[in-house]
C-alpha positions as CSV (number, residue, x, y, z in Angstrom):
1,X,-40.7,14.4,40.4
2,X,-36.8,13.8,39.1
3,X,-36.4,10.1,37.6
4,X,-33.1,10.3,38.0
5,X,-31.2,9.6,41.2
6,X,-28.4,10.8,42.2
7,X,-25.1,9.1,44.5
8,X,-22.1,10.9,45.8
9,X,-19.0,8.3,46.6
10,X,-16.0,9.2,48.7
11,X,-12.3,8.2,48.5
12,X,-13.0,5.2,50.4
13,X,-15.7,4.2,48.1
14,X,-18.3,4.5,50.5
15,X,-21.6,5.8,48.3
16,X,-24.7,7.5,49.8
17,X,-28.3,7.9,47.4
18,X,-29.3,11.6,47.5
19,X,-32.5,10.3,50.1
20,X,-29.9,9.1,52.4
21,X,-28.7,12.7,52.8
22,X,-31.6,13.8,55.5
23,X,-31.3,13.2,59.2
24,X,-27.2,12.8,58.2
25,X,-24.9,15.3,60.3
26,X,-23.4,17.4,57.9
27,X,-19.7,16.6,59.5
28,X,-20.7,13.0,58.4
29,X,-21.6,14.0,55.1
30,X,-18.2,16.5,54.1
31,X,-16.1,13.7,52.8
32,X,-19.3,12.9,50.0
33,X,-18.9,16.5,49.1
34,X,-15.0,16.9,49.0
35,X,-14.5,17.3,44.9
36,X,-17.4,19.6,44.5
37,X,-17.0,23.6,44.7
38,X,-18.7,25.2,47.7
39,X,-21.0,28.0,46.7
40,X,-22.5,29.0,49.9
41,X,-21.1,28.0,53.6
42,X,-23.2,29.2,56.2
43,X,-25.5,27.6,59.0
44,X,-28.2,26.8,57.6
45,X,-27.6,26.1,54.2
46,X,-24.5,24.2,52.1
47,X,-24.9,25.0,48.4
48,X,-22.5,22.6,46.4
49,X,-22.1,22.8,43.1
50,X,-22.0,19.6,41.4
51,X,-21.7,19.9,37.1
52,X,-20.8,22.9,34.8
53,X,-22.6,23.2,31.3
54,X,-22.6,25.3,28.4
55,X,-19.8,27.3,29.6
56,X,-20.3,27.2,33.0
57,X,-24.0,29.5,32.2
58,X,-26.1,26.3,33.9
59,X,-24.6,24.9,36.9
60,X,-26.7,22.1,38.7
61,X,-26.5,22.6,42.5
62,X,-27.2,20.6,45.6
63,X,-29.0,22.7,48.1
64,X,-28.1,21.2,51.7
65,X,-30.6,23.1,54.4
66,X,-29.4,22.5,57.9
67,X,-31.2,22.5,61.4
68,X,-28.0,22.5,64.2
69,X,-25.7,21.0,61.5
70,X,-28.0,17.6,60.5
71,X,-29.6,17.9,57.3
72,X,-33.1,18.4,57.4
73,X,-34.0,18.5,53.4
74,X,-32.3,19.2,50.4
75,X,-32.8,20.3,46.9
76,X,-30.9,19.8,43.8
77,X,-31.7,22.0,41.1
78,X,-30.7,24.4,38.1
């Protein structure tokens, strides 16, 4: 298990905690998400990309799985 949490703000300052993100309808969530790149848009699955390192070799992702657009888990991983 990660020991580090992680929060995603949008423009308005509103913040949600990365266990907030389940049940959340993914139309709620877009604004959170707004200065990340989108790797993968489809259905089921929103992959965001959310920090670049060593030359952009390592990219730490947020894995968004979706069940009729509402988040059903989520992953965030290297």
């Amino acid at each position: 298990m990660r020991d580090k949490k992680y929060y995603f703000s949008d423009k308005n300052q509103n913040t949600i905690s990365e266990d907030q993100l389940v049940g959340k309808k993914i139309d709620d969530l877009e604004y959170f998400f707004t200065d990340y790149q989108i790797k993968k848009s489809d259905a089921n699955e929103r992959i965001f990309i959310m920090k670049k390192s060593l030359l952009g070799l390592f990219k730490l992702k947020l894995h968004l799985y979706l069940t009729e657009d509402t988040v059903y888990d989520y992953a965030i991983q290297i």
